[in-house]
C-alpha positions, 0 to 999 in steps of 0.5 A, spaced: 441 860 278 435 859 273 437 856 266 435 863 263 439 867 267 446 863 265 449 866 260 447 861 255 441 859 258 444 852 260 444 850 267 452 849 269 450 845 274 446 842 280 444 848 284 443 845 291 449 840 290 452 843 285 455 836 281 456 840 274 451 836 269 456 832 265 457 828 271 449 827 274 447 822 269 440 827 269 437 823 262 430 825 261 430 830 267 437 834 263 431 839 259 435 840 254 432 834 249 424 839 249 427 845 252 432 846 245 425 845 240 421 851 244 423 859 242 426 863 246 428 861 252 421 857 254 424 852 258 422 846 262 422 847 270 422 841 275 418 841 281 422 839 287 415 836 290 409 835 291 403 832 296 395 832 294 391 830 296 385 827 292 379 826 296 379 834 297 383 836 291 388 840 295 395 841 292 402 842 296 408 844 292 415 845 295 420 849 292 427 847 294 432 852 294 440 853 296 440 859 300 440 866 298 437 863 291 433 868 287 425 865 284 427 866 277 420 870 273 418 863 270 419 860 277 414 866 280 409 865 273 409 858 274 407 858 281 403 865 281 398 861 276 398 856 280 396 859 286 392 862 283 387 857 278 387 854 287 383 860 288 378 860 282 377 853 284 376 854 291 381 849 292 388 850 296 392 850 291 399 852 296 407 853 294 411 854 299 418 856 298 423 852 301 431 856 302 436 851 306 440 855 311 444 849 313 444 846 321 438 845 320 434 851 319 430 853 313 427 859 311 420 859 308 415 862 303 408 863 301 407 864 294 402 869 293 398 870 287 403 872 283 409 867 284 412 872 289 414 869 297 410 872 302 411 872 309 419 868 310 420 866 316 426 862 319 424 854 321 428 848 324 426 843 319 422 839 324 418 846 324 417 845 317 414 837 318 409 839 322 407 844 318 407 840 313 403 834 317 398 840 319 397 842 312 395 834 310 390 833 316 387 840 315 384 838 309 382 832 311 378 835 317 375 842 313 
């Protein structure tokens, strides 16, 4: 669950592994030393990956979540406007929404120019490594 959607907007806990956040030893990656002096509840988010590649400017971003977890708002702004300044650029800018289903398997998304996931779709995690591998060698033969 999203920082803003618990109940005092703080992350309780890991929500891959869920180690509560007391015990993960985060350092500068616990938010809570800039997210504190923003309003409201802007917060900080992390990025789970990213690939790019800079002879072509194309940019990958994987966003790793347990599954059934929900894109919160900030997550589908973020990711939209992204997408979205790759588009007025002419460059790929791509996010992909990675779902762990367990066994192996992963369900993935397309973030479209709103954040929001585009065609989902159930993979094995060797699926999902060629497509990475594909999109990298894409950029260097367009």
């Amino acid at each position: 669950m999203a920082r803003a959607g618990q109940p005092d907007g703080l992350l309780r806990g890991c929500p891959l592994c869920g180690t509560k956040v007391s015990e993960a030893h985060l350092g500068l990656r616990d938010f809570r030393w800039v997210n504190s002096a923003l309003p409201g509840k802007l917060g900080l988010m992390d990025i789970d990956g990213v690939l790019t590649q800079a002879s072509t400017g194309r940019v990958l971003v994987l966003e790793l979540k347990p599954k059934g977890a929900p894109i919160s708002v900030g997550a589908r702004l973020t990711f939209g406007l992204l997408v979205r300044a790759g588009l007025e650029l002419g460059r790929d800018y791509d996010v992909w929404y990675l779902w762990d289903q367990g066994k192996g398997r992963i369900k993935l998304g397309e973030a479209g120019e709103q954040g929001e996931p585009l065609n989902i779709r159930e993979l094995t995690e060797r699926r999902v490594v060629n497509l990475v591998v594909r999109w990298w060698e894409k950029g260097l033969t367009t």
